[in-house]
N, C-alpha and C positions, 0 to 999 in steps of 0.2 A: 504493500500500500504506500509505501515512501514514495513511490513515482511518482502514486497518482496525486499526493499531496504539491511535490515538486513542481509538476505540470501544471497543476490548478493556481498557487504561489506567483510561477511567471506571469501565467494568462491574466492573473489580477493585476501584477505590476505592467505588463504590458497594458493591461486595457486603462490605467491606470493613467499613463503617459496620454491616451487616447485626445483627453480633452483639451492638452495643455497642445498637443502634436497637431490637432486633424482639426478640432472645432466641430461646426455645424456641417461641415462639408460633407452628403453622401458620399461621393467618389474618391474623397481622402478617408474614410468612413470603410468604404468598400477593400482600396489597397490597402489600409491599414493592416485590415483583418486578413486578408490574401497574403502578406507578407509574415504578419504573428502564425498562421497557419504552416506556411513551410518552414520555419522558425522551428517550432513546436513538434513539427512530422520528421523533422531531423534531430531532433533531442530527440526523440521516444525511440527514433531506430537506435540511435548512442545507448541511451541506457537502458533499454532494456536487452541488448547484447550483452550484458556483460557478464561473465562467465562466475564470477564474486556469489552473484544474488542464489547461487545450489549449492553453495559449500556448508553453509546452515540449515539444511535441510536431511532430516535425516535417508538414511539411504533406503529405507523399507518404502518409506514415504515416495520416492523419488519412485521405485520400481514398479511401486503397485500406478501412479500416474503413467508414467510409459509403457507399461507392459500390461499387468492386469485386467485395464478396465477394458480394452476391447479385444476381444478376441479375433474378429475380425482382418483388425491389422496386423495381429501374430500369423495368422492364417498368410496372409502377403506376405510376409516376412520369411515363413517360409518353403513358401512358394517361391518365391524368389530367389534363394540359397539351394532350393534344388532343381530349379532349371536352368543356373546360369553355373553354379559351381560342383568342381568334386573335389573332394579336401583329403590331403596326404599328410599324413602326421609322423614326424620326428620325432618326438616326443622320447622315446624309447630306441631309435635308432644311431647310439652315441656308441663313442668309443675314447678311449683316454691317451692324448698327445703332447708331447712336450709343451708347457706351455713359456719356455724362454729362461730371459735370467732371472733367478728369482721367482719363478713363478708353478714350479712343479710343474704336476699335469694339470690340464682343462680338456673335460669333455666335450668334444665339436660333435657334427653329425657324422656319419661312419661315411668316410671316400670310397670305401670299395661301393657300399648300395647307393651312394648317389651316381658313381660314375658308370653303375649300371644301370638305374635311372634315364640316367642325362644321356645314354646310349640309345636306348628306347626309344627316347623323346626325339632323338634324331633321324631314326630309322620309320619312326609314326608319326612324323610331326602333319599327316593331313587328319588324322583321329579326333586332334585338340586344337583349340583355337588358340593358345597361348598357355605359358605355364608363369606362375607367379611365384616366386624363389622368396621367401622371409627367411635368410640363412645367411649370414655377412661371412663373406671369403676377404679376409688378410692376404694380400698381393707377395707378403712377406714370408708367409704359410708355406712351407714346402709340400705338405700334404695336397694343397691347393692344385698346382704345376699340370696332374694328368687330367683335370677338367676344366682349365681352362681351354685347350681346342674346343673342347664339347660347347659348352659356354658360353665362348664366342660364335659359335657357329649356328648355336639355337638364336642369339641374339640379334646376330645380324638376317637371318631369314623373318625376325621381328614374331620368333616363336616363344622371348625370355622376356620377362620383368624383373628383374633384381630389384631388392627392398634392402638399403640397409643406410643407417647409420650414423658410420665409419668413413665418412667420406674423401677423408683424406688419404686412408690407406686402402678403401675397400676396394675389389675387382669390380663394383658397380662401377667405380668414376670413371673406367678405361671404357665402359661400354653401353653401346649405342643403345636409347631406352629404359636404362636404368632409371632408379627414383629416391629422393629423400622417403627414411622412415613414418615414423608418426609425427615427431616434432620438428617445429621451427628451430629451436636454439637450447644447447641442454639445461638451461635456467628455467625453463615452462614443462610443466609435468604434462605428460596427455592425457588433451580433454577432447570426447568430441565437438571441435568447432571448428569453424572453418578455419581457422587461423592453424590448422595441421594440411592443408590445402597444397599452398606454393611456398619454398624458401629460396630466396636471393635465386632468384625467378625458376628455379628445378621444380617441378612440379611432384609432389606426395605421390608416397605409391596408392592411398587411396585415389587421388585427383587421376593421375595417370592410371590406372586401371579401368578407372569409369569412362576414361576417352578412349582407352582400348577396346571396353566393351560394346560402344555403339560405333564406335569405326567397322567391328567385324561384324556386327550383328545387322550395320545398315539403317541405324535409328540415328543414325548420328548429325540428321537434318532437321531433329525434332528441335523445338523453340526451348533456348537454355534460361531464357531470365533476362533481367539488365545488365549481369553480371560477367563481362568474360574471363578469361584466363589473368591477363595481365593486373585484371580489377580486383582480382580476388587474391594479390600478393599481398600481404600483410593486411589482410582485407576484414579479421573478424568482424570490424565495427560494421560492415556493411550486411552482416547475416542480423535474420531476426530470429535465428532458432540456433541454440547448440545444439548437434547430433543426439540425441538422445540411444540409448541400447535397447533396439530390438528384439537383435536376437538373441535371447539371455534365459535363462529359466531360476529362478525362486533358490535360496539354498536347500529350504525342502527339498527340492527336484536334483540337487547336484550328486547325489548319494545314485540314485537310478541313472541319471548321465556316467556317472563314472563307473559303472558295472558294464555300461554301452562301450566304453573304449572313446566314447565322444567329450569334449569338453566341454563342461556344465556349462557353457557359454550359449550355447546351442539347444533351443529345445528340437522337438520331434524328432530324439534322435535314434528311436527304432524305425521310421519310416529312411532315415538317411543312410542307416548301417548297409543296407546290403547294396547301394551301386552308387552312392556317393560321398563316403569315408573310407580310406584305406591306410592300417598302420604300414610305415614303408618297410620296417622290419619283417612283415607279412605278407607283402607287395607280389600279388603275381600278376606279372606283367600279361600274359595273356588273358585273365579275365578282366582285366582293365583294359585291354584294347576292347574283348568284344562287348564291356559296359559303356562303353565309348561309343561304339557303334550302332548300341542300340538307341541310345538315348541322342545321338543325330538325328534317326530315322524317325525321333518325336519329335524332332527340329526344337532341343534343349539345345543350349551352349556347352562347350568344353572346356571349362575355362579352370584350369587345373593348378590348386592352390599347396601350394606346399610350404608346412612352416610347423610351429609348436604349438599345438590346440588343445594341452593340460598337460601337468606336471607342476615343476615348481621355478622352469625357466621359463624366458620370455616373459613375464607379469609385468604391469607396471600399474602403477596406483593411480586411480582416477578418480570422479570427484562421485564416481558412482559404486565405487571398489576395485578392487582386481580384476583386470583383466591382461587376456593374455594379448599378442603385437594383432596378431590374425582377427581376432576378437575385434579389437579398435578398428583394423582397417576393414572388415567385413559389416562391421555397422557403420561406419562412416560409407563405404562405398552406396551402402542401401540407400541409407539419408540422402547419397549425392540423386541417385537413383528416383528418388521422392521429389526430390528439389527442394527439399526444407531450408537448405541455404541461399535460394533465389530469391531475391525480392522482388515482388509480382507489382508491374502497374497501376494492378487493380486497390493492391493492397494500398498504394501510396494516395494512389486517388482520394480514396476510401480516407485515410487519415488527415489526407490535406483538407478536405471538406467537413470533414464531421470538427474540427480543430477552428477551421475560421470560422462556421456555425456557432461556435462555442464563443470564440472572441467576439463577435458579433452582438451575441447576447451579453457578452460580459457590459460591452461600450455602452447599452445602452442603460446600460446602471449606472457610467459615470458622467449623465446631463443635468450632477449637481450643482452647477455653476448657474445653472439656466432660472429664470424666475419662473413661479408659481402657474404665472399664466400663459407664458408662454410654455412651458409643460403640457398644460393643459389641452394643447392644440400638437400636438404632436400623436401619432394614431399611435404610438409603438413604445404603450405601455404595458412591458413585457416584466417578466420575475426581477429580472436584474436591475431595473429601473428603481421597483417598488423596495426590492429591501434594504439595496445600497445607498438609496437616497435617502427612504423613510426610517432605517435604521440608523443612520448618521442624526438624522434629523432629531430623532426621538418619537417620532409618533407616527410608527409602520403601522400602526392596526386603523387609526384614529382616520387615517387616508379615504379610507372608504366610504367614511360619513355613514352609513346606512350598517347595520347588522346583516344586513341578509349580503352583504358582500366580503363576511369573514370567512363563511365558508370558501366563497369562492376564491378568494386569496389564500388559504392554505391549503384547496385542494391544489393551485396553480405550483404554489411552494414546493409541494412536494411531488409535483409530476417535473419539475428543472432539477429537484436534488436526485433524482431518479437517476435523470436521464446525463447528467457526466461519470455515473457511476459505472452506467451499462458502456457508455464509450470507451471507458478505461477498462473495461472488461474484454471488448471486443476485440482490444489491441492485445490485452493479456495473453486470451484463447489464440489471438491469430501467433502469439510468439511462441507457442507452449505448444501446439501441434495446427499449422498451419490449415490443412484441409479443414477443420472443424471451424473454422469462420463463417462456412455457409451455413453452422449451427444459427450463430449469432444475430447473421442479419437479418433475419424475419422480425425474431424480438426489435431491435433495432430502427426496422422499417416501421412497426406498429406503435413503437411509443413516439415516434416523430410524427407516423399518422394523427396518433390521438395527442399528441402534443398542436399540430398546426389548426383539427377540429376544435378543442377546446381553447385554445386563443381566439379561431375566428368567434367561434360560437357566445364568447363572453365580449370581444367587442360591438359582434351586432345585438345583442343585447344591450348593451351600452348605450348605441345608437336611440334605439327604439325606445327606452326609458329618457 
């Protein structure tokens, strides 16, 4: 609620200056409020981006709003994760390697099974549409040496995404199509928002994945938003929605996830086990071709994710708990997927107008300057007029001269204290899951309805007495 207080704060002091700025002028009157409006629509997208206002929020809280309440959208979610991906897990496929001076052993993923792997991938690379690697190769790694040909060779047929890091020493930075990890800079923990997108313009493996997948799949002419690539560099302030988690399941549910071999990150994951999870330690390669095969001829994508999807590597702490690199980047890709990070025309419109509507009404509460009777000759004696003059004045009720016009003045009262309630609402809903704004604006449309009727309806009454 601090926003909406904020919001309402300015608009008083802006409408405030109104009298002293504009005068009696309509058309300074009109741009005033056109101006306080995109004012106002550009502070709400500022602050309510800001990734701060969920860290006080407890997490159960957070899961049951994103996840919980509709089932429906879990249903898309996925849906989505099984037409578009098949997930290879590491997790278990480690082996113990020098790790330098000082440093003992560290378990990497096993060279022998990826370069069987990465063998595979070369020899079937029409099977899958691309393969997405969350696995950071050290240039300095001698174990590294007999998969880079392979490597390079998936990469440049533009059949490799590397994900890593590391960027100064990873085998991603020598090759074409690589991508930054989750984060912009190691000072920002990962969150999903947009601000995991682009760095020092390398585009996120989630960002670049989501341009790989409608490059091949042919959607890639659909309408992205106002937002392009370059816009969206250091761009959080320009989203109105942090990523929210998907595809996640309850810790209740994480005890039957992990009996699945799937990471409790993921629900439906007895529908996913048999043709779209495979431990790579278990990896037969020929029934991953002919599950590849089949699931073309449903005209699914192949879009083949390999990375750490449970255990106790890859986590990283987010403002909504643990999750694992694959985790963030597969609910951020969905998000992109959604467009929760686009800001829609519509929506801008929407705020610009319901915002100067607002200042509009505010100005006309401040024609305290004006005498008595000239007041009196002016038609546009609205809420804002009555309380901010006659409350200053001292005698808001006494205005009415007649009893029978206190009801009417606090019915009026309280259908304006309504109605910036619901606006701030509406902004709220549209930041917190974007699609559900078409919830809002019927409400929306019907109190403005019965706000414009009872205005007219109490001025021709006026008239006529």
């Amino acid at each position: 609620m601090g926003v909406f207080f904020v919001i309402i704060l300015i608009a008083l002091s802006w409408a405030g200056a109104y009298h002293v700025v504009v005068g009696r002028s309509r058309w300074g009157r009109l741009v005033f409020c056109l101006l306080s409006g995109i004012f106002l629509t550009i502070f709400t997208i500022f602050a309510l981006n800001d990734p701060s206002q969920f860290t006080n929020e407890r997490q159960d809280e957070v899961i049951n709003r994103f996840v919980t309440h509709d089932q429906t959208a879990k249903d898309d979610a996925e849906s989505f994760l099984a037409d578009h991906f098949v997930l290879i897990d590491n997790a278990f496929a480690k082996q113990l390697l020098p790790g330098g001076t000082g440093r003992g052993t560290v378990a990497v993923t096993d060279r022998y099974m990826l370069k069987q792997f990465f063998t595979w991938c070369v020899s079937h690379s029409k099977d899958f549409d691309f393969v997405i690697c969350d696995i950071g190769f050290d240039q300095a790694d001698t174990s590294v040496q007999k998969l880079i040909p392979l490597i390079r060779r998936l990469a440049s047929s533009n059949k490799l995404l590397l994900s890593d890091n590391e960027s100064g020493r990873s085998l991603a930075s020598l090759l074409p199509g690589s991508a930054k990890g989750l984060v912009t800079a190691a000072s920002i923990s990962d969150r999903f928002n947009a601000q995991t997108l682009v760095d020092d313009g390398q585009p996120s493996a989630a960002y670049a994945v989501y341009q790989k997948m409608d490059t091949v799949s042919g959607t890639n002419e659909r309408w992205l938003g106002l937002l392009s690539e370059q816009r969206i560099h250091e761009g959080r302030k320009w989203s109105l929605n942090n990523f929210p988690p998907v595809l996640f399941v309850r810790d209740d549910f994480a005890q039957l996830a992990a009996k699945d071999t799937l990471s409790e990150q993921f629900p439906g994951v007895k529908n996913l086990q048999a043709s779209n999870f495979y431990p790579l330690e278990l990896l037969d390669t020929s029934t991953l071709a002919f599950n590849l095969n089949a699931r073309q001829a449903e005209r699914k994508q192949n879009i083949i994710f390999l990375g750490t999807f449970h255990g106790s590597d890859d986590l990283h702490n987010t403002i909504f708990g643990k999750f694992h690199g694959p985790a963030i980047l597969l609910n951020t890709i969905y998000n992109l997927h959604l467009g929760t990070h686009w800001i829609r025309p519509g929506l801008i419109l929407l705020l610009l107008v319901g915002f100067s509507i607002t200042i509009y009404l505010i100005t006309l509460g401040c024609l305290i300057g004006y005498d008595e009777k000239e007041r009196k000759r002016l038609p546009e004696l609205w809420l804002w007029e009555k309380v901010v003059y006659h409350g200053l004045t001292g005698w808001h009720i006494g205005w009415s001269r007649r009893s029978r016009h206190i009801f009417t003045l606090t019915l009026e009262v309280l259908v304006e204290i309504i109605f910036l309630p619901v606006l701030y609402l509406m902004v709220k809903v549209a930041y917190l899951t974007f699609h559900t704004i078409l919830n809002v604006l019927p409400l929306l449309g019907l109190l403005i309805l019965f706000r414009t009727f009872f205005i007219s309806f109490h001025k021709l009454k006026k008239i006529k007495t």
